[in-house]
C-alpha positions in Angstrom: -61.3 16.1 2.5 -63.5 19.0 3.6 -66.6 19.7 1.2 -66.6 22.4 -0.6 -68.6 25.0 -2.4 -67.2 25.5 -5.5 -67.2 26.3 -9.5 -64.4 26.2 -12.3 -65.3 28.9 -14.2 -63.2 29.8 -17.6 -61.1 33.0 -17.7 -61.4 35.5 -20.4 -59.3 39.1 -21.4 -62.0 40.4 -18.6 -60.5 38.8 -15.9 -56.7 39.8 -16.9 -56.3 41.9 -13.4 -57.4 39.3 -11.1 -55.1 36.8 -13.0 -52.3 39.3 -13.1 -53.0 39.6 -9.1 -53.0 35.7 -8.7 -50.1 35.1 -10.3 -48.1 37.1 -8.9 -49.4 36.9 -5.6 -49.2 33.0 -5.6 -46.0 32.7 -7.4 -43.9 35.0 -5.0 -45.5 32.9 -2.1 -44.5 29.5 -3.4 -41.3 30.3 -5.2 -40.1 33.0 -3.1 -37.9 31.4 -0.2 -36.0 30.0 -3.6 -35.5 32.8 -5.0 -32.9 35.8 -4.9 -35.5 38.9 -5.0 -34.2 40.7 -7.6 -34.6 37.7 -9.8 -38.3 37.6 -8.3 -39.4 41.3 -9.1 -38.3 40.6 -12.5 -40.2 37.1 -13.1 -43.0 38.8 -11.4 -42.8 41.9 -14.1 -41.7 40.0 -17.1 -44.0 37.1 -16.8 -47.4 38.7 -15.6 -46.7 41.9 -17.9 -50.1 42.8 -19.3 -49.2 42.0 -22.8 -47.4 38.4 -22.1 -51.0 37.5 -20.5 -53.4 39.0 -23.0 -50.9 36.8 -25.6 -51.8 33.7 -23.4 -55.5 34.0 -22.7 -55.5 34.9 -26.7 -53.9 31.3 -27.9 -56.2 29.1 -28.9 -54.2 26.2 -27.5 -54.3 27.3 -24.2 -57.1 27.6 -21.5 -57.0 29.2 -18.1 -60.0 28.6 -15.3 -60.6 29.9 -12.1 -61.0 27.8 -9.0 -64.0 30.1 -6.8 -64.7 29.5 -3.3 -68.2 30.8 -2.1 -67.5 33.7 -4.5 -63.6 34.2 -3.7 -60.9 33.2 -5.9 -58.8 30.2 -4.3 -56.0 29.8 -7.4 -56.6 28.7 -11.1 -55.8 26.2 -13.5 -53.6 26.7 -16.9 -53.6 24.2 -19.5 -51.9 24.2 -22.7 -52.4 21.6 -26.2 -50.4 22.1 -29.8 -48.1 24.8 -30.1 -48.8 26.5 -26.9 -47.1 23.7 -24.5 -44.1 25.5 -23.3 -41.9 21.7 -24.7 -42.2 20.4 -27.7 -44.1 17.1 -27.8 -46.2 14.4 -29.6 -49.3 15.5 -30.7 -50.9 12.9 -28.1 -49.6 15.1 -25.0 -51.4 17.6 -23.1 -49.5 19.9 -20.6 -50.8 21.2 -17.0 -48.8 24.4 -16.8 -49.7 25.6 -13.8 -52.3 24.8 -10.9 -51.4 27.7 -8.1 -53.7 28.4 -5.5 -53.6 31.1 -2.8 -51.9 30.0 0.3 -55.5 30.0 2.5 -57.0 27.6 0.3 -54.3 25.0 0.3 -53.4 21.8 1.9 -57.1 21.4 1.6 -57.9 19.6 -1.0 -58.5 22.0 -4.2 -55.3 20.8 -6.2 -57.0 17.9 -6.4 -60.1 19.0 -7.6 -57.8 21.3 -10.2 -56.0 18.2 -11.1 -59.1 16.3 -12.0 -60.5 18.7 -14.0 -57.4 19.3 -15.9 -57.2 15.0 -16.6 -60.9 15.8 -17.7 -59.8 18.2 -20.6 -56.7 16.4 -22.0 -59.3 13.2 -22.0 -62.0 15.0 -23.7 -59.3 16.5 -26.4 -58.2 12.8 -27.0 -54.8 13.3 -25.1 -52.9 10.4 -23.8 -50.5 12.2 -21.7 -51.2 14.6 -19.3 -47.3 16.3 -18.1 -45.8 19.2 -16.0 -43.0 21.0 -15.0 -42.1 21.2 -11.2 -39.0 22.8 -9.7 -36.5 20.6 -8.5 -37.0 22.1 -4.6 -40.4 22.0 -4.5 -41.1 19.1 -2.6 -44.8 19.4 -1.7 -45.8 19.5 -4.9 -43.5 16.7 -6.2 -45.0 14.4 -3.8 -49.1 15.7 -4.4 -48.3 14.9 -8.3 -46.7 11.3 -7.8 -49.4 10.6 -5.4 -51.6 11.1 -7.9 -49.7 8.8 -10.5 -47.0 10.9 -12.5 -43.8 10.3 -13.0 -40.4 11.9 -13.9 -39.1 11.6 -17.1 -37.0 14.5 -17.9 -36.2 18.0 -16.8 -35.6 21.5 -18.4 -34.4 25.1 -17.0 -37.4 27.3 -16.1 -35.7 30.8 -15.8 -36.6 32.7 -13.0 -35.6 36.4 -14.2 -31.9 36.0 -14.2 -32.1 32.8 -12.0 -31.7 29.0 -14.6 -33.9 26.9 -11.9 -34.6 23.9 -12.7 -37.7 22.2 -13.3 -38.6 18.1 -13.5 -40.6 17.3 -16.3 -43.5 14.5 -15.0 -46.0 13.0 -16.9 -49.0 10.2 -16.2 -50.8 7.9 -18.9 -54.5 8.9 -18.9 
């Protein structure tokens, strides 16, 4: 694994343009061979709007870091406890909602290090569980997180604007 300069830096309401750029930007590259593009534009709309973000970066529960690459952002980290995890689940369960990074950072190394750091916070808030959701068709990423020790124990439907894709739900002891 190449060596990296790098910091995990929290995001705050300051930031909400460079995460509404991110997201969108590594979203519609990951999901977008999947996905019909009107059913994209309107994920991309809907789900990056402004408000829905400010809501998220607001919630106590949840906490969103930036992955920075000599000064560049490579992706960033979303992690959710209580109320905001987007399933319902025991109070001992901490959820990885999203680790995207931009297409020339990966296969490199950094989901890794955005992985760790998430296992790091569920430990430190006295999770056992750290879970996900990952679509069905996304293969890559299925195999990164059961190299790394999750496994499948349900699924749910993660709409994509008018699209019901469906996503396993994984999940590793910590």
């Amino acid at each position: 694994m190449k060596e990296f300069n790098y910091q995990i830096k929290p995001i705050t309401i300051d930031d909400l343009k460079n995460l509404q750029n991110i997201s969108r930007e590594t979203f519609k590259a990951t999901f977008d061979p999947y996905t019909a593009p009107d059913d994209m534009a309107k994920f991309l709309r809907d789900n990056y709007a402004d408000k829905k973000l400010t809501n998220e970066l607001n919630n106590p529960d949840s906490q969103f870091f930036f992955l920075v690459i000599d000064s560049e952002i490579a992706g960033y980290l979303k992690v959710n406890q209580g109320s905001a995890q987007t399933e319902t689940m025991d109070n001992d369960h901490f959820e990885l909602e999203r680790i995207y990074l931009r297409q020339k950072f990966q296969h490199q190394g950094l989901g890794k290090i955005l992985l760790d750091y998430a296992q790091e916070l569920a430990r430190k808030a006295g999770k056992k569980y750290l879970w996900l959701g990952v679509y069905e068709k996304n293969l890559p990423a299925q195999k990164f997180y059961a190299k790394n020790g999750f496994k499948r124990f349900s699924q749910h439907v993660y709409p994509v604007g008018d699209d019901p894709q469906v996503d396993y739900l994984l999940k590793k002891a910590l």
